[in-house]
N, C-alpha and C positions, 0 to 999 in steps of 0.2 A: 798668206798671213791671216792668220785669225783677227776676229772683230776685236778683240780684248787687247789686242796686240797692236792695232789701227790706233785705238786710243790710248793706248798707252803712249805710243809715239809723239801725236799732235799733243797730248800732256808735256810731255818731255821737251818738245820743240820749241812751244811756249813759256814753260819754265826756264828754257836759254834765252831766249831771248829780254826775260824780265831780269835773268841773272847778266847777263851781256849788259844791260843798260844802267848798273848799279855798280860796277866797278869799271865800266872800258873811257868811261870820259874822265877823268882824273887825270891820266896821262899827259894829256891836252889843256890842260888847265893854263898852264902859262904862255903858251900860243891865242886859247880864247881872251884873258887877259887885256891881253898883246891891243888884239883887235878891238874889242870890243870894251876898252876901259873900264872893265871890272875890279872890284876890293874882293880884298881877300875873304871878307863876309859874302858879299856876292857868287865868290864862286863855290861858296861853300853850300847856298843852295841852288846849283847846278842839281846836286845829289839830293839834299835835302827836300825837293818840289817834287823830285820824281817818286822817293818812298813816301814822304807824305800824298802823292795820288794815289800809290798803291794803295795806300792803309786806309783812307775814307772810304775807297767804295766798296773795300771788302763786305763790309754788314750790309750791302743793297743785292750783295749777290747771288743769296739765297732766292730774295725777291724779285730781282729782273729775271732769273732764271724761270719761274715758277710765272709770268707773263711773255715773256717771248718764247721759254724754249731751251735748251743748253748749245745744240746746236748753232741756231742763230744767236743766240749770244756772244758765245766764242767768235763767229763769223763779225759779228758786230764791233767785241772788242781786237780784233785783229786788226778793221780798218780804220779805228780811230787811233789806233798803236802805229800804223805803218804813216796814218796821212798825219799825225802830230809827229811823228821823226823827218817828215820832209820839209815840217815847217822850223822844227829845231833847226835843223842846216840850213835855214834860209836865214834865221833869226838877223836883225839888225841891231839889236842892241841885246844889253845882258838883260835887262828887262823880257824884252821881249822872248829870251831863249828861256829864262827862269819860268814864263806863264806855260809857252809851250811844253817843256818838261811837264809840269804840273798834271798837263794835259795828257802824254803820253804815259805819264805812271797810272790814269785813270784807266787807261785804257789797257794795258800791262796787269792792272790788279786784278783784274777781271781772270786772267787767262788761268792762275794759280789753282783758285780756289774750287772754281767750277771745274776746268781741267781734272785734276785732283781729286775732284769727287767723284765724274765721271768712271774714270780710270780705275779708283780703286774700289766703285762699286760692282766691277766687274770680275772681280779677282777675288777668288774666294777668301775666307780666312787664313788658312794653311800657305795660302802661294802669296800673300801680300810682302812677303818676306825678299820674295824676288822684285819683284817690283820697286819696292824701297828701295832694293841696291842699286836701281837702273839712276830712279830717283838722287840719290846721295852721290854719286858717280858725276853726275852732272852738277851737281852743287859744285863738288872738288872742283871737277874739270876748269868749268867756266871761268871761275873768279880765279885760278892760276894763270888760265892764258890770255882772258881780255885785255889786259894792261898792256902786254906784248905786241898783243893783234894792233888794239888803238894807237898802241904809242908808232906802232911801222905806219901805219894810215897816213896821222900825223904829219908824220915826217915827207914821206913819199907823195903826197894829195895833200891833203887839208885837214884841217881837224872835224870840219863841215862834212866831209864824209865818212865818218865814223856813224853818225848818225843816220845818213843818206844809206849805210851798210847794213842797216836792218832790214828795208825794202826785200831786198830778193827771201830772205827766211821768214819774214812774218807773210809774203805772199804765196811764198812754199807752204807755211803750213795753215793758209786761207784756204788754199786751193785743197789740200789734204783734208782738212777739215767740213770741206763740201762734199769732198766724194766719196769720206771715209765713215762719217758720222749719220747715223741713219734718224732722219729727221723724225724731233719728238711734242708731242701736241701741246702748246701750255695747258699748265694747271688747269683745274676748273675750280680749285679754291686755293685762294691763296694765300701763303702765309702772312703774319705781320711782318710788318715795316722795322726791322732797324735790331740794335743787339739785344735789345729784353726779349725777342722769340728767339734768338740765337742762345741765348743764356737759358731759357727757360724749357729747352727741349731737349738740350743736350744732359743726360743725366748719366754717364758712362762713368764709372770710376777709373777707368783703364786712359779715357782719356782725361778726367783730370791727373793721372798720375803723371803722364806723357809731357802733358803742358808744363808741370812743376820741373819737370826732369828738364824740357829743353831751356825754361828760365834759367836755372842756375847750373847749367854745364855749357849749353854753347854762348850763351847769353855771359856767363861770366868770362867765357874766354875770349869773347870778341873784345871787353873791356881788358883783359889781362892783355892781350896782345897789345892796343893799343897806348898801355903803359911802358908795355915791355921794349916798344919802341924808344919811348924817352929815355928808358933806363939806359939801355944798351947803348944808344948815341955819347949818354953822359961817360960812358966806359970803355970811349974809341971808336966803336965800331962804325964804319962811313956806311951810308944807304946799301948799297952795295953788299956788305956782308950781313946785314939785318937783314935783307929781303931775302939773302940765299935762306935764314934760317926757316923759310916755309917748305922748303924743299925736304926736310927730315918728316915735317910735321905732315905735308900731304903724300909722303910714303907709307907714312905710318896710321893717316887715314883712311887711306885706300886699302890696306889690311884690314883697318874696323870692320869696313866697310864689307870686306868677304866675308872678314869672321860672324858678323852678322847675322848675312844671309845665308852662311851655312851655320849657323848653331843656333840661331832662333827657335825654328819649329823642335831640334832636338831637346834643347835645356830651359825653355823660357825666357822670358825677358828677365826677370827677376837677378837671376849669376851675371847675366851681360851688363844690367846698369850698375851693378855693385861692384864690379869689375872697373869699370870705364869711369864711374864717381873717384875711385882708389886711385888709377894710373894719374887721371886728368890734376885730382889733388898734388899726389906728391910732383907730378910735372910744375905745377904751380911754383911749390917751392920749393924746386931745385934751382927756381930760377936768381933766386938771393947768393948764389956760388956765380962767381965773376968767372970762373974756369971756363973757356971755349968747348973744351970736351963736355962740361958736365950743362950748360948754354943748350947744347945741339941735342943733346940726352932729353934735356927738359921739353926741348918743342918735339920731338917725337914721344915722348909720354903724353905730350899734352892732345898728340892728334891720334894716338891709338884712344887715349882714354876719352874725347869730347867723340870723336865721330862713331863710338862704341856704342855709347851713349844716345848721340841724334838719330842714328841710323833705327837703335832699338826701339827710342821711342816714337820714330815717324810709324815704324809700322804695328806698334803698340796703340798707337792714338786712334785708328780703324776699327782694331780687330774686332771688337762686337758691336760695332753703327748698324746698325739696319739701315736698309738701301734707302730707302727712303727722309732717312736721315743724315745721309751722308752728304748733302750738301750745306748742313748747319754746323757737320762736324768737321770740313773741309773749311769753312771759313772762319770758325773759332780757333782752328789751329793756324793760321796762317795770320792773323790778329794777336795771338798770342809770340807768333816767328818774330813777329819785327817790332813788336814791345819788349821781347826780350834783348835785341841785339841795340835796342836802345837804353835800354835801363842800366845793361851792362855796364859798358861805354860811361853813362852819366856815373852811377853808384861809383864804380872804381875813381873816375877821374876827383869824383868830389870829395870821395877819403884820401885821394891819392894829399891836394890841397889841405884840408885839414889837418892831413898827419904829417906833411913833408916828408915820409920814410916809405922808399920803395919798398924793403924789406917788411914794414908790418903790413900795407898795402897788400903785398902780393902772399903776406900770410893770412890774410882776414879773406882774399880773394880764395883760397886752399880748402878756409872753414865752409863761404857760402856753396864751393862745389857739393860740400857732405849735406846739405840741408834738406835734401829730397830722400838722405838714407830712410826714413821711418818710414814716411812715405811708399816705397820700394819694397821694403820689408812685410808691409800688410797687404801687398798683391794678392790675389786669389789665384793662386797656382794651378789648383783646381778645374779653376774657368778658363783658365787661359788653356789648358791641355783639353779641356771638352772641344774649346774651338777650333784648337787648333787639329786635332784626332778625334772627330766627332767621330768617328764606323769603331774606334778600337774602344773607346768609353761607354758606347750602349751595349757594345758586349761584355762587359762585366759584371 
């Protein structure tokens, strides 16, 4: 196995595990409850304690790295990930499980960013394309089957082991990460402290364009979905048949997801997000038709056209960092992931109230998909074909 390929893995591994611990305790929600005489505000930052520790330490991460190391970082936040999940399953009170969360998202945030940077500073321009697919693959994956996994846990053990079930993989890939990652010297100067040198260094127009695209295509559809649930309860359909409706949508992402990665380096970004802005829109509102067929149509429009979309701009947001920058531009992007998946969520739900009409809601949801067109359109095609075919461009 190649070295680029070592770390592409412990990236991967680590990004399951952050994904694994942001959708698999839900499940369990009304068993912890149970126990631990939790409100429904309470259990609601069960989640909320662990992405808010993701999201504060992202902007330190440039900077712990550049003091200890990438290497021992990773190493570092792996053990504070595994030894805050043993204390979640110990917790005694919901208090006590809300701090610890808190604690294991810090330690989780850590793995993304640096990970990430790693990973794709090793992977040229031209091949970052594959990579991404590995990347997005496991986005899918995870968050379809953790709820399943947790919820058998659950049921069969405790819900306390759910959390206790991160041990063997975050040690897996401690131990991977010691033998596979070739120890690297801190800085000898170091960057500043906090997001003004994260803001201030990253000057890429490729990734502001990235950033704008994953704000309002997955970002609006984590909000749309979240609508889409109330709507469709109010139009019969039991949990049950709303949850099947992910199954069209992550067939249809996991297509983006090839198409992607095989039409990337041929056609540019450019056709793929204009593409994926278009499907992901009219999936929007097709969702105003109460039809079951035309229902099932709309969430697979909506996961060919969003994951069309995330897949191009994750490996859009790279493609000209210099290496040495790729750790400001790994944790601007990932600061920018989970401000989007909250704005969404908030933006929708507070027109949703305002307007009281799921129908203009999920039409106004349609408009801010298209808001990154212009955007898209001023790409430098150009540059992007220099990078991506640097030997066929200096020969002409």
């Amino acid at each position: 196995m190649t070295y680029r390929s070592k770390v592409a893995w412990i990236f991967l591994l680590g990004f399951a595990l952050d994904l694994v611990n942001m959708f698999v305790a839900t499940v369990a929600y009304p068993d912890i409850a149970r126990e631990l005489h939790a409100s429904v505000t309470q259990l609601a930052w069960i989640s909320n304690a662990y992405v808010l520790g993701l999201t504060v330490i992202i902007p330190l991460s440039v900077w712990l790295a550049a003091i200890l190391g990438e290497r021992t970082l990773i190493a570092a936040s792996l053990l504070l990930f595994a030894g805050a999940s043993v204390m979640v399953g110990q917790a005694g009170s919901i208090e006590a499980l809300i701090g610890w969360r808190a604690l294991q998202g810090l330690g989780g945030g850590l793995l993304i960013p640096v990970g990430q940077a790693l990973a794709y500073r090793h992977y040229p321009a031209a091949e970052r394309s594959q990579l991404t697919a590995r990347v997005m693959s496991v986005a899918l994956l995870v968050p379809a089957l953790s709820p399943a996994l947790g919820g058998l846990v659950a049921d069969s053990v405790s819900w306390r082991w759910i959390f206790y079930a991160n041990l063997p993989l975050a040690l897996l890939t401690l131990l991977l990460a010691l033998l596979w990652i070739k120890p690297d010297a801190p800085a000898t100067v170091r960057p500043s402290l906090g997001l003004g040198s994260i803001f201030k260094q990253i000057r890429s127009p490729m990734l502001r364009v990235a950033m704008l695209v994953y704000l309002f295509i997955p970002g609006v559809f984590i909000g749309t979905s979240l609508i889409a649930i109330l709507y469709l309860r109010g139009l019969g359909y039991d949990a049950t048949h709303t949850g099947a409706l992910m199954l069209p949508w992550a067939l249809a992402s996991a297509l983006a997801i090839f198409l992607s990665k095989k039409l990337f380096n041929r056609y540019g970004p450019k056709p793929l997000l204009l593409a994926g802005m278009a499907l992901q829109c009219v999936g929007i509102v097709l969702l105003t038709k109460p039809e079951p067929a035309v229902i099932i149509l709309a969430y697979a429009l909506m996961g060919l056209g969003g994951s069309l979309c995330s897949s191009t701009a994750q490996t859009l947001a790279f493609l000209d960092i210099p290496a040495e920058r790729m750790g400001h531009a790994s944790a601007l992007w990932n600061i920018n992931r989970q401000v989007s998946f909250c704005l969404g969520a908030a933006a929708l739900s507070a027109l949703l109230s305002a307007l009281d009409s799921f129908a203009i809601t999920f039409t106004m949801a349609a408009a801010l998909t298209l808001l990154p067109l212009f955007a898209v359109l001023r790409l430098d095609a150009s540059r992007v074909r220099t990078l991506l075919h640097p030997a066929s461009e200096s020969q002409q």
